[in-house]
N, C-alpha and C positions, 0 to 999 in steps of 0.2 A: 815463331808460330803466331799467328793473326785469330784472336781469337774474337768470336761469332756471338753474338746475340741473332735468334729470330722471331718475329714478332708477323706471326700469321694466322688466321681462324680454322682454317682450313688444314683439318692434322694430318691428311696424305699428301698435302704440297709442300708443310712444316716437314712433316717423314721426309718425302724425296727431296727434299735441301740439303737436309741433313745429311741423309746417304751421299749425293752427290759431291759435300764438300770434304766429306770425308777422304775422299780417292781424291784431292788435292796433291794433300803430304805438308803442304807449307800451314792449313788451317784447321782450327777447331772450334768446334761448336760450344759452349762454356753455358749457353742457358737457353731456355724458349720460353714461350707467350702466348697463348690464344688468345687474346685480348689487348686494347689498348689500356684498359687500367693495371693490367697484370703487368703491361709492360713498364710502366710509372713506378711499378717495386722492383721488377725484375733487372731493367738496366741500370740505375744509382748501386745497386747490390753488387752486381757481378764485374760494372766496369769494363764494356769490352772492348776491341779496337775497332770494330767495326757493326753496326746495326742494321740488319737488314729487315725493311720494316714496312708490312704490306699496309697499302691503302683502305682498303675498303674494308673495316672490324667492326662488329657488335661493339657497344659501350661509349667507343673511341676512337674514331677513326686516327687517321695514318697523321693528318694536318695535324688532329688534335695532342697526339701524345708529343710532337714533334713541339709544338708550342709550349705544354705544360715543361715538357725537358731543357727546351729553352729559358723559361723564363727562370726555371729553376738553377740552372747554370750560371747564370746571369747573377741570382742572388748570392750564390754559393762561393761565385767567384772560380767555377771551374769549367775546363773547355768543355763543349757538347761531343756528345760523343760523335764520329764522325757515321754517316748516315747517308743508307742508299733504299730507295722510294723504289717498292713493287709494287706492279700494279696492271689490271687487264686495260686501263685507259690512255688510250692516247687523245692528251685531254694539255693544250699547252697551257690551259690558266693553271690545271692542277699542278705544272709544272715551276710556273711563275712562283705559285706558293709558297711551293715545296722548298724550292732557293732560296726564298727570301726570310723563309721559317730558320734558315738553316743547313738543310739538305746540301749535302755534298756530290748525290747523285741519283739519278731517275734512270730505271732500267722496265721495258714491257717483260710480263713474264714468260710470253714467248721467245725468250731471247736465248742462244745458245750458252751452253756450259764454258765454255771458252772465253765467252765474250764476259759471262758475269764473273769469273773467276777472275777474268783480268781487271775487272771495275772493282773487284772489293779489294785488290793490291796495290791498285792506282789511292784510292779511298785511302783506305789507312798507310798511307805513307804520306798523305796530306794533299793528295791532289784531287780534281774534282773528274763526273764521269756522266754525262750527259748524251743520250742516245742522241748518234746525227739527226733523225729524222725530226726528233723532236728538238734538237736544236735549228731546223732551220725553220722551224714554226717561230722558234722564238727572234730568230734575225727577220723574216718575213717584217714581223710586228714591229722589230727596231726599225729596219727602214720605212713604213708605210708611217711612222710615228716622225720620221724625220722630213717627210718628203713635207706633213700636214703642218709642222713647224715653219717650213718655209713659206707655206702657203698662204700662212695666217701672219704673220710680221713677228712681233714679237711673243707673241702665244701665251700671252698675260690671260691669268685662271682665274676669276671671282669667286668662291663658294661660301654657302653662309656656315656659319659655325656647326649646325647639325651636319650640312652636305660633306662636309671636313671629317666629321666622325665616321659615317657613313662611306665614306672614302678608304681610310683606312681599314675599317673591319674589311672591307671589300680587299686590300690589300694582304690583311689576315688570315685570308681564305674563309670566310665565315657566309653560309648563305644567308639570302634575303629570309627568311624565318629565325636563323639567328641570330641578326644582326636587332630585329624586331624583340625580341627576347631582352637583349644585353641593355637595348634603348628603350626599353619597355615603350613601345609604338607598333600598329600592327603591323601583318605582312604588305598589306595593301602600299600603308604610308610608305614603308622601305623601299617599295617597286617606285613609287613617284619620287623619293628622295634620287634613286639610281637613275631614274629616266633624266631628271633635270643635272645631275653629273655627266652623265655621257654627253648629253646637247651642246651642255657650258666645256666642256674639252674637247666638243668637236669630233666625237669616237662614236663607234655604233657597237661597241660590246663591255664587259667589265674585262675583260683581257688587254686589251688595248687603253681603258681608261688607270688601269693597273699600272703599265707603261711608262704612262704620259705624265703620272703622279709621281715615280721613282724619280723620272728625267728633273722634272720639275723641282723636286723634295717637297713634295704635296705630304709624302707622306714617309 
């Protein structure tokens, strides 16, 4: 039996989850969450096999619980729990994120019963689950990242020590307002930190400078 954590704000999409994964047979439901700090107590407690874990919450978004658990895991010395990203965005940096937070899988929530039943089996048996569409955004990105590699010789990256931190939060998922917050520097400064990153990598978004940073070990 595969059992279910869900961490969603919205209590008639958390209800119809639940109902729906109930007429599985193979899973159960073991806790919920309307929030992402509820969720920081909720899943270390219940320990489930699989978290299905919306994006967009009051308190705490979806990046952010996803991070705090991680880092958490990390000191704890125990695996994250394995985790699938709901969400109404088709949004490839949020996806970027989501992976490199951790995330085992990115599902839209329009997606059929079938389809997400199959992703949280796939999940918790240790494999990953990434909607096609949104993975060919992300191959898109790998090769236009490759082609500009060629393009440029050896694609040697200069940044100064702030543009380096700034790189990373970016890498973190962290917006320009929080990234300003964490460097105590304003929003303003952040946008001109990110303008002169994109230039010096040669990209014209944070998704793609995202990318070019992982290729690299920028970050």
């Amino acid at each position: 039996m595969i059992r279910i954590c869900i961490v969603e704000d919205q209590t008639l999409v958390r209800q119809g989850l639940c109902s729906m994964l109930a007429l599985a047979g193979d899973m159960t439901v073991v806790a919920e969450a309307e929030n992402g700090e509820q969720a920081l107590t909720t899943v270390p407690d219940t320990r489930p096999d699989v978290l299905l874990l919306d994006y967009r919450m009051p308190r705490l978004d979806g990046l952010g619980v996803l991070r705090a658990l991680s880092a958490t895991s990390q000191t704890q010395g125990v695996p994250l729990v394995p985790t699938l990203i709901l969400t109404t965005f088709d949004d490839d940096e949020l996806l970027l994120s989501a992976v490199k937070l951790g995330a085992k899988g990115y599902l839209l929530k329009d997606v059929a019963l079938p389809v997400l039943l199959e992703a949280i089996r796939t999940v918790a048996a240790g494999g990953r689950w990434l909607q096609p569409t949104l993975t060919d955004q992300v191959q898109r990105g790998v090769e236009e990242r490759c082609l500009g590699r060629e393009a440029s010789g050896d694609g040697s990256i200069t940044l100064t020590t702030r543009e380096q931190e700034v790189l990373r939060l970016m890498a973190g998922g962290f917006s320009n307002r929080e990234i300003a917050g964490l460097t105590t520097t304003t929003e303003g400064t952040v946008k001109g930190y990110v303008s002169n990153i994109l230039s010096k990598m040669g990209v014209r978004d944070r998704t793609r400078a995202v990318l070019k940073a992982v290729e690299y070990r920028l970050v």
